[in-house]
N, C-alpha and C positions, 0 to 999 in steps of 0.2 A: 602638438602631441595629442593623439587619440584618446579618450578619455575610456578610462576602466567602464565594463556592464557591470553596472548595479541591480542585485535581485533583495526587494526588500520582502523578509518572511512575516507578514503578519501587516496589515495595512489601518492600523488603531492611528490614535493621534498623534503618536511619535514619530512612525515613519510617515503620515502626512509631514508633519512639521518638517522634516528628514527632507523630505523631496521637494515639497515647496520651494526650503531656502536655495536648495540645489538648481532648484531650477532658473530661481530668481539670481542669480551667480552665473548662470547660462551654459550650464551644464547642461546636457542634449539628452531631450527626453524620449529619446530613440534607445538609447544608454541605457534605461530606468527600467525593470518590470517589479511588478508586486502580486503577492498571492495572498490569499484571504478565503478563510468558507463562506464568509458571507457575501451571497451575491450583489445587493443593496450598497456594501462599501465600494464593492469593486467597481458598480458600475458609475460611484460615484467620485472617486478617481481617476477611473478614465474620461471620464469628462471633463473633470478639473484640469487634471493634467495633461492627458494624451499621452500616456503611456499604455506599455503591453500590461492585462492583469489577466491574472489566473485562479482558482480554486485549487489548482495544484502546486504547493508547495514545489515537488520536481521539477514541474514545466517554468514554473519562474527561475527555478537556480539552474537550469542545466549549459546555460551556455556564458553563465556569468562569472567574471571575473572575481568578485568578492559579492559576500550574500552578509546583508545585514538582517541580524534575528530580534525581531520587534515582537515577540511575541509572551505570553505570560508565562513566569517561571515553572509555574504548574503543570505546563505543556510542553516547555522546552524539549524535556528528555526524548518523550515520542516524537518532537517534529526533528532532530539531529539525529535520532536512528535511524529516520523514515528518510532522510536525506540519503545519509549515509549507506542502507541499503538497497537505495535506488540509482543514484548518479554514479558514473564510470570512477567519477574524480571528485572529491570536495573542494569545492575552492577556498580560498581563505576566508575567513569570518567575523565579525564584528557581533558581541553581545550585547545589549543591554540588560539584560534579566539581574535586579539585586538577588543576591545572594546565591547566586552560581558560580565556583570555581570554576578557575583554569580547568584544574584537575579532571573536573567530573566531564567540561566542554571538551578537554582532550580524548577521554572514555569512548565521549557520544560521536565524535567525529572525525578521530582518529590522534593517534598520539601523534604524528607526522604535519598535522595540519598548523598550519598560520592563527593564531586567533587572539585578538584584543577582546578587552572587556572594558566595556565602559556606561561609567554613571553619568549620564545627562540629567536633566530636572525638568519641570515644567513651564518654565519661561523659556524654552526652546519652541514652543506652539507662539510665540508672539515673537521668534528670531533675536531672543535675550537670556539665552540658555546661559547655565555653564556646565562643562562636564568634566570630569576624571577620566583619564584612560590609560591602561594599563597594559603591554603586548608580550606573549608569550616569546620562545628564542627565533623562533621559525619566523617572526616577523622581521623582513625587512623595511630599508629605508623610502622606498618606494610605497609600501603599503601602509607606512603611518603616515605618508602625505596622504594618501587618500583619506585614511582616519581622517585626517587635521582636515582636508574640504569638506565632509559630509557633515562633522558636526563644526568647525567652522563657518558653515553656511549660516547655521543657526545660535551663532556666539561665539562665546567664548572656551575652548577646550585644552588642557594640558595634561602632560603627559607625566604620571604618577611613577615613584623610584619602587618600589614593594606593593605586588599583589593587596595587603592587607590596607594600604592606604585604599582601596578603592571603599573599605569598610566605612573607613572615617569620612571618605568624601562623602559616601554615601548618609552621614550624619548631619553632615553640616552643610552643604550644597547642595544634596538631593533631597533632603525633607526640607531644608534651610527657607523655600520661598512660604512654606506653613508657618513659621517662627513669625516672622514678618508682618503675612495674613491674620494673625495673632494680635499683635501689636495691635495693630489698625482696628482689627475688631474692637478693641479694648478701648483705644482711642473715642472710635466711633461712637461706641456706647454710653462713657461720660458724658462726651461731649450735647447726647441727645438730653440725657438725664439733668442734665445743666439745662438747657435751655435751647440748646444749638436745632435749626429744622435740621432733620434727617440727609436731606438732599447738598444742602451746604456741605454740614459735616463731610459727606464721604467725596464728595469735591474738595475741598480743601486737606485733606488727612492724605486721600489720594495721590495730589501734588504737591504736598510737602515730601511724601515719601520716595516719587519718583524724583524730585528735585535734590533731596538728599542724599539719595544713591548716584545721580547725574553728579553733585558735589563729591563724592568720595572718590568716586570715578575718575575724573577729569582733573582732580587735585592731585600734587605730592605730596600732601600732607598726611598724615595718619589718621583714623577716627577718632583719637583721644584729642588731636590735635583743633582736630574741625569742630569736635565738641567745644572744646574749650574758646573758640572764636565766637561761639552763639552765644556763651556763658559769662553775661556780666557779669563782678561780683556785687549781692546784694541786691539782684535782680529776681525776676522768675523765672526764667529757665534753669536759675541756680536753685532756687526751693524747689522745683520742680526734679530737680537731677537728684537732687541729697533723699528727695524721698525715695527714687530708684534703688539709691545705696543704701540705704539704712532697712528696706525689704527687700534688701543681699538680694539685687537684681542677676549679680555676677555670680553668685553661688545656684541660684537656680537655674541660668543659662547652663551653667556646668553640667551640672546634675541632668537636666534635660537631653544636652548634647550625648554625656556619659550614656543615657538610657537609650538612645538612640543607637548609639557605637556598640552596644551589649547583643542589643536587638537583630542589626547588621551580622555579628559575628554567630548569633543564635541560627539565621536563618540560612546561614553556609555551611553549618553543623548539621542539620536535620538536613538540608539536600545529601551532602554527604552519606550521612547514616540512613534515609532512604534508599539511595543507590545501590546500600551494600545489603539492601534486603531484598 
């Protein structure tokens, strides 16, 4: 079966990451073009890759089959106008931009068009994404396979029941690898203040943490479960755990999350009310 043209709008780290995995999956980078103002990216992608790149947004999308928009929220609007006002036809679309509606992506490029939206994260730059995705009615089932390869390429991606979950994903999986980053910061930090070399610590913290996610992964157990296998009783990973709880570890993840989910819903608000001015 022939494989869809890919025109990627904005050639940053994501759609790197984007085309990489794609390519490394053996997806034909004949298939591939990307646009970018900056000459310096472009021509450092086509070296990587060997693919077509352009400065012009149009001349990347005019003969492709689905055009993925990598580019920053703040711009979105005039790059889907400029689309819009220039190509015969829109083809179907794929977003990343948080905090962009359906709604407003159907405004900017027509109420007729095809278009998912979707949260990916940034462990998709190392092929360990995961993402949310969400499709408007006009998408069919041909073109959420595609969805499912492109960010498939780069992890893990499912397909969200309600628009507004893309909000939530966007709290928990798209900011989720800072949570983490967090953690380990924090780890790290004790552990120096203790006595630990600096260098050790973020080796060891490092792969305990990849190892523990490799365990959640690959297990059917639950994380309360898996916790509970490291947690002797009467040991130290148990004092260790009770202090967690006793400074309401799980009311602050709440709360965090919550701030985060608020944030999400804030920033779909003001594009909206933008628009209408």
């Amino acid at each position: 079966m022939d494989k869809p043209k890919l025109a990627f709008i904005g050639g940053g780290n994501m759609a790197k990451s984007l085309i990489g995995g794609l390519l490394d999956k053996g997806f034909p980078s004949k298939h591939i073009s990307v646009s970018d103002p900056v000459e310096k990216n472009l021509a450092q992608l086509n070296h990587k890759f060997g693919i077509v790149t352009s400065p012009d947004n149009c001349v990347a999308a005019e003969n492709a089959d689905l055009i993925v928009l990598c580019v920053k929220p703040q711009i979105l609007e005039s790059v889907c106008r400029g689309l819009k006002a220039t190509l015969n036809q829109i083809p179907p679309a794929i977003s990343i931009a948080a905090g962009i509606p359906l709604s407003l992506l159907m405004d900017w490029l027509g109420k007729d068009t095809p278009i998912i939206r979707c949260m990916p994260n940034t462990p998709a730059l190392v092929q360990s994404g995961a993402a949310g995705m969400y499709a408007n009615l006009k998408v069919d089932k041909k073109l959420r396979g595609i969805a499912e390869e492109i960010f498939g390429a780069v992890g893990l991606c499912c397909w969200l029941e309600k628009e507004k979950d893309i909000d939530l994903v966007t709290a928990v999986s798209g900011s989720g690898p800072a949570y983490f980053f967090l953690f380990m910061e924090a780890m790290e930090k004790v552990a120096i203040d203790l006595g630990l070399d600096q260098k050790v610590s973020r080796k060891l913290i490092v792969q305990t943490a990849f190892g523990a996610a490799k365990m959640a992964k690959e297990s059917n157990m639950d994380p309360s479960e898996l916790r509970s296998c490291v947690t002797s009783p009467g040991g130290t990973t148990e004092k260790a755990v009770n202090a967690f709880f006793k400074g309401d570890i799980l009311g602050l993840f709440n709360e965090a999350i919550n701030k985060a989910l608020e944030r999400a819903i804030e920033m779909a608000k003001e594009a909206e009310n933008n628009n209408q001015h």
